[in-house]
C-alpha positions in Angstrom: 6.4 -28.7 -23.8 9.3 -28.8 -21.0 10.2 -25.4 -22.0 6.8 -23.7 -22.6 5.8 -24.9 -18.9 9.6 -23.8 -17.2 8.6 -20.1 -18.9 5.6 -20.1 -17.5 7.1 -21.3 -14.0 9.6 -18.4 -14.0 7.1 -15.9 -15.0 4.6 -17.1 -12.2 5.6 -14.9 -9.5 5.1 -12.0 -11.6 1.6 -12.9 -12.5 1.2 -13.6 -8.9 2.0 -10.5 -7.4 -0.2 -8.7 -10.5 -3.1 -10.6 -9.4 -3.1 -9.9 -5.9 -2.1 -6.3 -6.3 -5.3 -6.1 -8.7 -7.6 -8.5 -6.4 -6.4 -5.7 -3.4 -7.5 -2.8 -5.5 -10.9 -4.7 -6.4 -11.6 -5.7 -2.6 -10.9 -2.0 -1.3 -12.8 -0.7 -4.0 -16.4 -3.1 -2.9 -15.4 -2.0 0.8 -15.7 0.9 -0.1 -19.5 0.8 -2.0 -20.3 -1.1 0.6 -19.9 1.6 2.7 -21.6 4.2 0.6 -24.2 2.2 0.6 -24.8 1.7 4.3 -24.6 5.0 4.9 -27.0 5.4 2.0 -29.4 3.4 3.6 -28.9 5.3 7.2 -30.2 8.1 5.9 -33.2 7.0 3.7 -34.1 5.0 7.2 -34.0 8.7 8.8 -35.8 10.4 6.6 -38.7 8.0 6.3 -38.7 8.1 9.9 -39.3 11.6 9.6 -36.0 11.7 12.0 -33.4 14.3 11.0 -30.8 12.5 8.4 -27.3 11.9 10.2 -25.1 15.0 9.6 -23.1 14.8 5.8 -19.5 13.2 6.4 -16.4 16.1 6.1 -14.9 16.4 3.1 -15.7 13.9 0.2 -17.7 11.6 1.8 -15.1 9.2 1.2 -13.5 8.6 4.9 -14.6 10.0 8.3 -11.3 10.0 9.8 -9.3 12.9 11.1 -6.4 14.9 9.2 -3.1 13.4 10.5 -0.9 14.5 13.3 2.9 14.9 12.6 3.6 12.1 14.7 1.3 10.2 12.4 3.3 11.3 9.5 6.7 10.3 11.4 5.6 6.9 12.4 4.7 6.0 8.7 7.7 7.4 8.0 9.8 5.2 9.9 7.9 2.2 8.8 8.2 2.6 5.0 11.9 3.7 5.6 12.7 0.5 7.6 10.9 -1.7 5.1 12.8 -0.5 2.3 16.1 -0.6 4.2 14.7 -4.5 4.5 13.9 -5.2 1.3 17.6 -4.0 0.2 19.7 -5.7 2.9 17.6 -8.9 2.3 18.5 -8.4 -1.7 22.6 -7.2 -1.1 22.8 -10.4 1.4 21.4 -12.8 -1.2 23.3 -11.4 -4.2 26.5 -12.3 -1.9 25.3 -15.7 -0.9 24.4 -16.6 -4.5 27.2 -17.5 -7.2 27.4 -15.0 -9.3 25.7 -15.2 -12.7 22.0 -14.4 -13.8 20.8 -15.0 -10.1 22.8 -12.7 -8.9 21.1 -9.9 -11.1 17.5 -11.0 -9.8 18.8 -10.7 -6.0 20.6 -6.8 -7.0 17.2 -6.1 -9.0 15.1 -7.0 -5.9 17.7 -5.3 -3.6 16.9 -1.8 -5.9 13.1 -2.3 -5.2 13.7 -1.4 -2.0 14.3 2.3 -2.3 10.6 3.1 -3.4 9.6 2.4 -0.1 12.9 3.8 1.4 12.3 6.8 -0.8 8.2 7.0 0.4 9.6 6.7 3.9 12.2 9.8 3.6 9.4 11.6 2.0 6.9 10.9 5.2 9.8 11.9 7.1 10.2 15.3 5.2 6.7 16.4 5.0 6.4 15.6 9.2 9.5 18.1 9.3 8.3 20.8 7.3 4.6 20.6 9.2 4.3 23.4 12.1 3.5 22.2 15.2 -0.5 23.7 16.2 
């Protein structure tokens, strides 16, 4: 019984970050119909009105914001690049601190996460180069 529950315990922050990832997903995704659904209801309230219906939203329908600037494109650049660089300093310091063994490999593991965002950063970076100025 000791064992089943310390399996579980070291297999809980796993199961954690899948939950929330998926409980993110789920909450964007009712945002999102909830939206739909105002705007829905806008225009069904301006055409009973006999009013004319609000003008139809660029592109998909799905956001009513504006393309992004370069500068746009640099900032999140810099942001995803400097949490990465976090996220592998904060694992390379605790794989030193640590004694070296299994725990060790965890910290070096969580360390190597940290060039997605690094690399999603670079990439921001890139595509904010390679955009001509208008």
């Amino acid at each position: 019984m000791e064992q089943a529950l310390h399996t579980i315990a070291d297999q809980m922050p796993l199961l954690l970050m899948l939950v929330l990832g998926a409980g993110l997903i789920v909450f964007w995704q009712w945002r999102e119909l909830q939206r739909r659904r105002m705007v829905h209801t806008e225009r069904l309230a301006a055409l009973e009105k006999g009013a004319p219906p609000p003008p139809e939203p660029e592109g998909n329908g799905s956001s009513h914001r504006q393309p992004l600037t370069r500068e746009a494109y640099m900032l999140r650049g810099l942001i995803w690049s400097a949490i990465g660089l976090g996220i592998v300093v904060t694992g390379a310091a605790a794989s030193f601190i640590t004694a070296p063994g299994e725990d060790r490999e965890h910290s070096l593991a969580f360390a190597c996460l940290g060039f997605i965002p690094f690399a999603l950063g670079l990439a921001y970076l890139l595509y904010a180069r390679l955009i001509r100025r208008d």
